[in-house]
C-alpha positions as CSV (number, residue, x, y, z in Angstrom):
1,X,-9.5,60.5,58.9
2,X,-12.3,60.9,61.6
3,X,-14.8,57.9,61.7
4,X,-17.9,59.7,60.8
5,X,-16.1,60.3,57.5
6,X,-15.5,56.4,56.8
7,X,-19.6,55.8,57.8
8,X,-20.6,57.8,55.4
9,X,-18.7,55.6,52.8
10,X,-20.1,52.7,54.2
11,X,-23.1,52.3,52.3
12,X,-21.2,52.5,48.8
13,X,-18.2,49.9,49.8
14,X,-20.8,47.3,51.2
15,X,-22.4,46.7,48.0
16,X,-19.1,46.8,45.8
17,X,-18.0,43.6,44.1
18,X,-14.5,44.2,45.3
19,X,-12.8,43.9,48.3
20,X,-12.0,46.9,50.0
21,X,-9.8,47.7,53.1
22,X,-8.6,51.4,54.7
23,X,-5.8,51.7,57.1
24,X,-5.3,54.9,59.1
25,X,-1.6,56.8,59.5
26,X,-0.7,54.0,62.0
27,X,-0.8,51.1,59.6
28,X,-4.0,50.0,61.8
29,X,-7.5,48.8,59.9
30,X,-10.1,51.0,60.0
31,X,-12.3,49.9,57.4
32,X,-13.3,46.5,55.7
33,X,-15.8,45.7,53.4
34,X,-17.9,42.4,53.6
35,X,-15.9,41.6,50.2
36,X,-12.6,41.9,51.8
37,X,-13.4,39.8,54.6
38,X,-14.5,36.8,52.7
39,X,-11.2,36.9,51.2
40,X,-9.2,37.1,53.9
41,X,-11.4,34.8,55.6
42,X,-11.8,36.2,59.3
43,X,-14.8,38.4,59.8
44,X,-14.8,42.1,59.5
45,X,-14.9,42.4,63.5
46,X,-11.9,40.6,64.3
47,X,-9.6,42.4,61.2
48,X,-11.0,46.0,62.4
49,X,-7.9,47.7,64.5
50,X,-5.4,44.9,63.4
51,X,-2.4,46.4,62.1
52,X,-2.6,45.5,57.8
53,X,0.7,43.4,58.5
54,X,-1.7,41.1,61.0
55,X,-4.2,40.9,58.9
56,X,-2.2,40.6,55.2
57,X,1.2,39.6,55.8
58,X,2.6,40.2,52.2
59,X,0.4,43.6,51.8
60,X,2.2,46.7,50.8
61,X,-0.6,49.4,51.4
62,X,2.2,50.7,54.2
63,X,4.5,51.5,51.5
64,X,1.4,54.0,50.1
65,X,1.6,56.0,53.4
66,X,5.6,56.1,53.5
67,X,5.6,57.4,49.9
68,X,2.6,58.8,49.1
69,X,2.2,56.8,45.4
70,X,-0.7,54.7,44.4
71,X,0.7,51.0,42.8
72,X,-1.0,47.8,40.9
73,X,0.0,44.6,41.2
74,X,-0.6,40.7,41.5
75,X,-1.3,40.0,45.1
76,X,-1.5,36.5,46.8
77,X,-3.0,35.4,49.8
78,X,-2.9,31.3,50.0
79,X,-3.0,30.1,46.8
80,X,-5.5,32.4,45.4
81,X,-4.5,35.8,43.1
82,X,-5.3,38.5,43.1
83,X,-5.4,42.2,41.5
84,X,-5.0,45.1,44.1
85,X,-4.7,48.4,43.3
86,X,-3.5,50.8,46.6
87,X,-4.0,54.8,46.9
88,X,-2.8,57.0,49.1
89,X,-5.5,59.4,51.4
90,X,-4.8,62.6,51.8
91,X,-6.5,65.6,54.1
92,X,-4.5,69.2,54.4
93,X,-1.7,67.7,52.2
94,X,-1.0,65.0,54.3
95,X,-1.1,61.1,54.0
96,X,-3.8,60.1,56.2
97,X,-4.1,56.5,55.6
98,X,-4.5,54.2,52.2
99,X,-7.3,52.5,50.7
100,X,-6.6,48.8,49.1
101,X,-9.3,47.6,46.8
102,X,-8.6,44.1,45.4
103,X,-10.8,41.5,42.7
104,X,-10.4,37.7,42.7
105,X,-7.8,37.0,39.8
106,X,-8.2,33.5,39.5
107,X,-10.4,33.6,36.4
108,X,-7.7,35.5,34.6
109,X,-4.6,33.5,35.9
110,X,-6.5,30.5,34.6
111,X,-6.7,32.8,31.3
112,X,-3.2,33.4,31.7
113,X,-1.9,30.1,32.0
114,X,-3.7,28.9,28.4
115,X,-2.7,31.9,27.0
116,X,1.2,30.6,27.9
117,X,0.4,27.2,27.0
118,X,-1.0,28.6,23.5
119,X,1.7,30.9,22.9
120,X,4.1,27.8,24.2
121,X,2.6,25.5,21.3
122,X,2.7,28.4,18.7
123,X,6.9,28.8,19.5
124,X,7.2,25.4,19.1
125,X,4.9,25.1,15.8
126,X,6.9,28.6,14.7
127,X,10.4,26.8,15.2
128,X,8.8,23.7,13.1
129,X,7.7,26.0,10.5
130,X,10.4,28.0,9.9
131,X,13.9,25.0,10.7
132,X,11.2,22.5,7.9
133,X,14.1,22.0,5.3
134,X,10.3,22.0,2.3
135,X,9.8,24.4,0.9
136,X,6.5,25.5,1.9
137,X,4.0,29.1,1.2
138,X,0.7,29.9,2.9
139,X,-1.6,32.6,1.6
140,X,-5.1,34.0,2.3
141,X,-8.2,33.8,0.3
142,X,-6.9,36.4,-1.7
143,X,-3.3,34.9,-2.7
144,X,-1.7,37.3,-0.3
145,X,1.6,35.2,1.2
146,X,1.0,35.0,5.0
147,X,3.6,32.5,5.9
148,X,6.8,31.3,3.7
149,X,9.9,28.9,4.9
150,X,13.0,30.2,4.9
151,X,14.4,27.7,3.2
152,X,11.7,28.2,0.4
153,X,12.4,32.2,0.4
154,X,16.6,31.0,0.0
155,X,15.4,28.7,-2.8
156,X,13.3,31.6,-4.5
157,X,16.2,34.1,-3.3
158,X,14.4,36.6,-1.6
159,X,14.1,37.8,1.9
160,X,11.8,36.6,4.1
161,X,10.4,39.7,5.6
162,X,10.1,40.7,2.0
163,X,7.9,38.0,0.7
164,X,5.1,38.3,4.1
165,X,2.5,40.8,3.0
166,X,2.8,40.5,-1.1
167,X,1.0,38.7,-3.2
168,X,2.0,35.1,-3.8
169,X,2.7,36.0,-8.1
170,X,5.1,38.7,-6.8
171,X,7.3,36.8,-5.4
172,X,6.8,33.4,-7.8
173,X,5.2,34.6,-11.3
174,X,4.2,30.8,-11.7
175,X,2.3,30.3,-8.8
176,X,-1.3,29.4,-8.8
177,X,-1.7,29.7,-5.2
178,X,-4.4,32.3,-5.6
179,X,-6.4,30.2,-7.8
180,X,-6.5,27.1,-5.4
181,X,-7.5,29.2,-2.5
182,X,-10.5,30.5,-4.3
183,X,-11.7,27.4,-6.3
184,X,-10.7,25.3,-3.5
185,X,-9.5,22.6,-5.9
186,X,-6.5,20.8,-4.6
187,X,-3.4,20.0,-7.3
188,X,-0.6,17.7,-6.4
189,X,1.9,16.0,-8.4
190,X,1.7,19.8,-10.6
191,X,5.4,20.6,-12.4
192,X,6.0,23.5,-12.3
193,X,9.1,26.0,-13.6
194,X,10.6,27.8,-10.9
195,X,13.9,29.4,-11.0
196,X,14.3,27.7,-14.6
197,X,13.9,24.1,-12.8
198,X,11.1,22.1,-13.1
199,X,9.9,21.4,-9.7
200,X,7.0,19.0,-9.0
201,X,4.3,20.7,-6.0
202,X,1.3,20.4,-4.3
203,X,-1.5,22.7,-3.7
204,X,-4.1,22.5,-0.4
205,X,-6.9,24.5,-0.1
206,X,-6.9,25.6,3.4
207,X,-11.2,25.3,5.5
208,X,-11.9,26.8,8.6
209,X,-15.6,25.5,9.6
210,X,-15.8,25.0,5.8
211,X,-15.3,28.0,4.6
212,X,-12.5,28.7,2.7
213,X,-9.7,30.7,4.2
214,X,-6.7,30.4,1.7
215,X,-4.2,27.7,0.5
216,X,-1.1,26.1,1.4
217,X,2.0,25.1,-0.8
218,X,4.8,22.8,-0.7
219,X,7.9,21.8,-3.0
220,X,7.8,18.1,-3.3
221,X,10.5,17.9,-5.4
222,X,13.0,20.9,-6.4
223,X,14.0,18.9,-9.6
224,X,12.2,16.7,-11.2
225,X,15.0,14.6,-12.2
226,X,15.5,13.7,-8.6
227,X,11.6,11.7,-8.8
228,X,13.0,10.6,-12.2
229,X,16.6,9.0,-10.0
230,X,14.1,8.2,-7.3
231,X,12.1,5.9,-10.1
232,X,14.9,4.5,-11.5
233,X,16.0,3.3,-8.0
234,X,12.5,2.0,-7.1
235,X,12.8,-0.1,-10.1
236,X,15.8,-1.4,-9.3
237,X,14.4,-2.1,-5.8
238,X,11.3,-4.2,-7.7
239,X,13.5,-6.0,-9.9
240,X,15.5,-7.3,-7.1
241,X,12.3,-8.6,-5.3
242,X,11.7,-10.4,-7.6
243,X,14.8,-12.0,-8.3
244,X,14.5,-12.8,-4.8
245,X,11.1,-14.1,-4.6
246,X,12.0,-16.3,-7.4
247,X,14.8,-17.9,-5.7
248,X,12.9,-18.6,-2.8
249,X,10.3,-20.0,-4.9
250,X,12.8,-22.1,-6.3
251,X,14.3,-22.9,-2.8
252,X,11.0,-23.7,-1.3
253,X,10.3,-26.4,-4.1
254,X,13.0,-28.6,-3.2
255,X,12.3,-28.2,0.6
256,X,10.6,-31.0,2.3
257,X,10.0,-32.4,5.5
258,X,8.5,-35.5,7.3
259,X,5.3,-33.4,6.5
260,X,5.4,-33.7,3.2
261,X,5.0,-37.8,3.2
262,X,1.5,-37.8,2.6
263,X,-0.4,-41.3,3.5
264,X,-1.9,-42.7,6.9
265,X,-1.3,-46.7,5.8
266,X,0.3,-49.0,7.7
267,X,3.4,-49.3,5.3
268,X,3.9,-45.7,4.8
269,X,3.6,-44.9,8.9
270,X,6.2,-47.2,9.8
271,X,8.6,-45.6,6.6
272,X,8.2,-41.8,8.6
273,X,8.7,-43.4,11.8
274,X,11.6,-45.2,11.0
275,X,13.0,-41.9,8.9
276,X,12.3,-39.7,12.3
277,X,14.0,-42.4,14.4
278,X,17.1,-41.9,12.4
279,X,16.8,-38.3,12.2
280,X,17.5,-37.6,15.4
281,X,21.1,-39.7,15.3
282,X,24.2,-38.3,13.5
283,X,23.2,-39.9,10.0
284,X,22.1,-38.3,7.2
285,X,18.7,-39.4,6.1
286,X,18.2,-39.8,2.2
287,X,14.2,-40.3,1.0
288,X,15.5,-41.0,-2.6
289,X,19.6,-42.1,-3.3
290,X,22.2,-44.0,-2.1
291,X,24.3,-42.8,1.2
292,X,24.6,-43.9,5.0
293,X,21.0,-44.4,5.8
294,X,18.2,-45.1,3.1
295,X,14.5,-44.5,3.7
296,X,12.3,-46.3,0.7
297,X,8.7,-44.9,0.4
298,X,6.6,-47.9,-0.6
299,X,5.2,-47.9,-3.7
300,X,1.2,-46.4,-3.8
301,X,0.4,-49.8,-4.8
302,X,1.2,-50.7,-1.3
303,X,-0.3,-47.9,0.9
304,X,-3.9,-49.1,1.0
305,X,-6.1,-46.1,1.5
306,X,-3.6,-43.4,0.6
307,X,-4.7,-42.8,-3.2
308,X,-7.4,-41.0,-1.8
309,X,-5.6,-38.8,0.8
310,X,-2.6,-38.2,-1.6
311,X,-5.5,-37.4,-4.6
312,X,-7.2,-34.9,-2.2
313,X,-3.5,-33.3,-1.5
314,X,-3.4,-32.9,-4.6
315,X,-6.4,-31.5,-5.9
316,X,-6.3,-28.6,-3.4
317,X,-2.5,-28.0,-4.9
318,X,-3.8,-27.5,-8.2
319,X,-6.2,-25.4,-7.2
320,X,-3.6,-23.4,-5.6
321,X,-1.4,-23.3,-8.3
322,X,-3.7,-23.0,-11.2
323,X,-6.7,-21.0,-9.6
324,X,-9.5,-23.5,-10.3
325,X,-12.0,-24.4,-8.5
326,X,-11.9,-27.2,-5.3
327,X,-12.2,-30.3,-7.1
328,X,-14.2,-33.5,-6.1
329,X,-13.8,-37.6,-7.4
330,X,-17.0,-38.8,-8.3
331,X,-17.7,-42.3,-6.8
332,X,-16.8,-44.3,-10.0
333,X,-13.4,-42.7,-10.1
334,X,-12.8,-42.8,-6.5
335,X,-13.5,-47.1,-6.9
336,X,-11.9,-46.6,-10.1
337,X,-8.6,-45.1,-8.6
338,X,-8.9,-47.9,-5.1
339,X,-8.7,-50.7,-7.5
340,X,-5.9,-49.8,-10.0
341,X,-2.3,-50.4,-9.1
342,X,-0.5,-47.3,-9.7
343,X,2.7,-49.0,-11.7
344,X,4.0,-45.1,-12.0
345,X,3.3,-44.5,-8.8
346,X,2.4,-41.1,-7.2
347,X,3.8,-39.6,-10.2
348,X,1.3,-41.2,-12.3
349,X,-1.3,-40.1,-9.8
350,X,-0.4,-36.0,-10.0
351,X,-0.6,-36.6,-14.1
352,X,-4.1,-38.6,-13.9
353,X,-5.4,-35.9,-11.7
354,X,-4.0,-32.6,-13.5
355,X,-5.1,-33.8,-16.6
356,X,-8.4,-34.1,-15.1
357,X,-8.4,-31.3,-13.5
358,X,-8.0,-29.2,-16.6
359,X,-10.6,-30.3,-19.2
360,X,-12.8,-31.1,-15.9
361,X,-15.9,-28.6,-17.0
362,X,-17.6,-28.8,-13.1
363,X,-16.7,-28.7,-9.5
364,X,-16.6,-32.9,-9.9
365,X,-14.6,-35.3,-11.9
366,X,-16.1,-37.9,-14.1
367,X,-14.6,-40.9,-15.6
368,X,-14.6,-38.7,-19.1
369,X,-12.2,-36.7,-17.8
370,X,-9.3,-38.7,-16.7
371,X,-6.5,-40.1,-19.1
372,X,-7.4,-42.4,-22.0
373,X,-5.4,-45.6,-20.5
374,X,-7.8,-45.4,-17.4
375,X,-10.8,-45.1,-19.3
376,X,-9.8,-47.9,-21.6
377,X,-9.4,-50.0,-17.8
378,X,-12.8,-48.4,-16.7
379,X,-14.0,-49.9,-19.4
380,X,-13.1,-53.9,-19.2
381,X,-14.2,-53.9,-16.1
382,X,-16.5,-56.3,-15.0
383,X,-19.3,-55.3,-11.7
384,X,-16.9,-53.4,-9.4
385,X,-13.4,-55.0,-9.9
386,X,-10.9,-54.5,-12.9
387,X,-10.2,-57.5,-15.5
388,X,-6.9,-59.1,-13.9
389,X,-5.5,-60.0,-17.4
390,X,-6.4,-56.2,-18.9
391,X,-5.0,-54.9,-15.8
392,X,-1.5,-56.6,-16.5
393,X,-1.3,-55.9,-19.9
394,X,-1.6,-52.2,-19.3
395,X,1.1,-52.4,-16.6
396,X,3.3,-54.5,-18.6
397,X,3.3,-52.7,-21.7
398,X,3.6,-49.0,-19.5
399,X,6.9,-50.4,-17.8
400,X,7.8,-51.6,-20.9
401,X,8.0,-47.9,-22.5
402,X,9.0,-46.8,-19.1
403,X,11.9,-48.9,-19.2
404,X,12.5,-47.9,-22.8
405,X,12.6,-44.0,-22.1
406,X,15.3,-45.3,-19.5
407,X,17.8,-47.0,-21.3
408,X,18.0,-44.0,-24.1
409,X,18.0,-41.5,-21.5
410,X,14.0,-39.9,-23.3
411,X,15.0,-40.0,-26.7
412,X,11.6,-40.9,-28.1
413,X,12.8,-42.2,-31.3
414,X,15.7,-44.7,-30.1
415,X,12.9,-46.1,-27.4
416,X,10.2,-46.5,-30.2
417,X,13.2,-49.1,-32.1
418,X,13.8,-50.8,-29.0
419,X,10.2,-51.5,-28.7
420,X,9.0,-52.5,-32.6
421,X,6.5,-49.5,-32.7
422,X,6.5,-46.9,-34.7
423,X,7.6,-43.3,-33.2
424,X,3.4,-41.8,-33.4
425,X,2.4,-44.7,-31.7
426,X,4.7,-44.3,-29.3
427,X,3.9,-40.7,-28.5
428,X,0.2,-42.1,-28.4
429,X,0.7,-44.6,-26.0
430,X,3.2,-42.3,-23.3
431,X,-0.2,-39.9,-23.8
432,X,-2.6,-43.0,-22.7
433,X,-0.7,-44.3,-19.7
434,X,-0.4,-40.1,-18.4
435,X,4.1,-40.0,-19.6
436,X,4.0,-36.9,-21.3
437,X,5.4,-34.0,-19.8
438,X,5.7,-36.5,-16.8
439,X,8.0,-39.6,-16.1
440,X,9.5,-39.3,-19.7
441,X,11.1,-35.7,-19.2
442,X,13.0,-37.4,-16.0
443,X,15.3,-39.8,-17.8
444,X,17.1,-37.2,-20.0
């Protein structure tokens, strides 16, 4: 090819978007377009008269002139790609030379690569689909099935390739596929008969950019007498909770600690620090009983101060237990409550204050709402103390029944003889001093 020729190309090749390079018979560059250049990165001077192999080591334009065939392929230069496409030039029926004219592939291997990636996630969504042990159908907006497990086509005994392309009724007479994907309405928990079973199902409604493109089904249960064993079980399950939770109810209520002495006085301080002191030795530590190593609580009569802390334990107990409101002791009853002796101790406290705390009509309780026996005391009272003699009386004659209920182990009637009262006013005296359903119910 005589130079001339290749100049009067030039004009055409320098404004083309590709890069193009011509080598003569002797594998030598005689023609390079700006393009090319750029891509090879010297400048079009210093590639001219280079051999191709100089200029583009891994360039098979040679191979053109040896055999005469034009070729396409991926080229690389660096780690840029490229698309070349090589012809052969002929003059007389000879190979004269070869022509190379190459685009910047980049832009379509980035293409490429999603495109793997895409078809990478779509194998592995595929294998999901089609190993999922569900049953499960997909159709279009017109109920035509576009996907089906093959576990669901072995279940409805048909062949997969079969069931693709009909429509879903075809292949499951039952179905209401179609309908969902045109009303859009979602069904779940839906029996249904199939293959003389009653099956339970669920049918989506399948949105692309809120339009609706079809549905999607899926066997929740091949027999409904499996949900029916899987109830049964479930309710076997619940009935053992709470079995358990009882027990540990029941475990928790005779589980106490140092924690549960409640009282800051003097008396009852020294009684948990002698009780931790022997703790922490080899004996065993009784609160109530007879064994190696007694602890006594004092009587309440005998923690100054702690009526108060032990009633506000208590209050917040019942309102645990019995869902009331946070009750409060008016200042009458909390004076009342300093100056009385507690005979039945803290016992006779938790009756005063749940009593209370039940015909109670506010947030606050009132002398009107505590036991009869304490109103009665209320009363005698003279200024702010209680009448001594009143004061023993009461005591006296609550010991006395105390005592009574005792010896004949609560029976009511036998206790009522030893006393010289009658049974009624028996029963209304244990009500007065706050023995109902308390103390009384211990000595049987």
């Amino acid at each position: 090819m005589e130079p001339n020729q290749i100049i009067e190309l030039d004009q055409v090749f320098q404004v083309a978007k590709a890069g193009i390079i011509v080598i003569n018979d002797q594998e030598n560059v005689c023609y390079c377009n700006p393009v090319a250049a750029e891509f090879v990165g010297l400048s079009a001077k210093d590639i001219l008269g280079k051999k191709i192999k100089e200029v583009i080591p891994n360039s098979k334009l040679r191979n053109v002139i040896q055999d005469g065939e034009a070729n396409a392929e991926q080229l690389f230069m660096g780690e840029r790609m490229f698309i070349t496409n090589r012809s052969p030039i002929n003059h007389a029926g000879e190979t004269v030379g070869a022509v190379a004219v190459f685009q910047d592939g980049s832009e379509l291997q980035s293409v490429m690569a999603r495109l793997d990636t895409m078809q990478n996630s779509l194998t592995g969504l595929e294998s999901i689909f089609e190993q999922a042990y569900d049953g499960v159908m997909v159709v279009d907006c017109a109920g035509v099935v576009t996907r089906i497990t093959k576990s669901y086509c072995r279940f409805l005994n048909i062949e997969q390739e079969k069931a693709i392309g009909r429509h879903c009724t075809e292949i499951l007479p039952t179905s209401r596929m179609h309908i969902v994907a045109q009303t859009g309405q979602a069904e779940i928990g839906e029996v249904m008969d199939i293959n003389g079973k009653e099956a339970m199902v669920m049918r989506l409604p399948l949105r692309e950019e809120g339009k609706l493109i079809g549905a999607v089904g899926k066997v929740m249960f091949r027999d409904v007498q499996d949900l029916r064993t899987l109830a049964e079980k479930l309710d076997l399950l619940e009935n053992k909770l709470k079995f358990y939770e009882k027990e540990l109810k029941h475990y928790q209520k005779y589980r106490y600690t140092f924690s549960n002495i409640i009282g800051k006085s003097q008396s009852i301080i020294r009684t948990k620090v002698l009780a931790e002191k022997a703790s922490l030795g080899k004996s065993t530590v009784l609160l109530r009983g007879e064994n190696v190593f007694t602890v006594t609580i004092p009587p309440l009569r005998d923690r100054e101060g702690d009526v108060l802390l032990l009633s506000e334990k208590l209050l917040a107990k019942f309102q645990r237990e019995l869902g009331s409101s946070l009750r409060k002791l008016d200042r009458w009853v909390v004076e009342l409550f300093q100056l009385y002796a507690w005979p039945g101790n803290v016992r006779e406290l938790q009756n005063a204050l749940e009593r209370a705390t039940n015909v109670a009509e506010g947030d606050v309780i009132h002398l009107a709402d505590l036991p009869l026996y304490l109103q009665d005391l209320e009363g005698k009272r003279a200024n702010t103390s209680l009448q001594p003699l009143a004061l023993e009386l009461a005591e006296a004659e609550r010991r006395a029944i105390l005592k009574a209920l005792k010896t004949t182990r609560g029976n009511k009637t036998q206790a009522a003889e030893i006393l010289g009262i009658h049974r009624t006013n028996l029963y209304r005296k244990m009500e007065k001093y706050g023995l109902v359903g308390g103390d009384s119910e211990g000595f049987a």
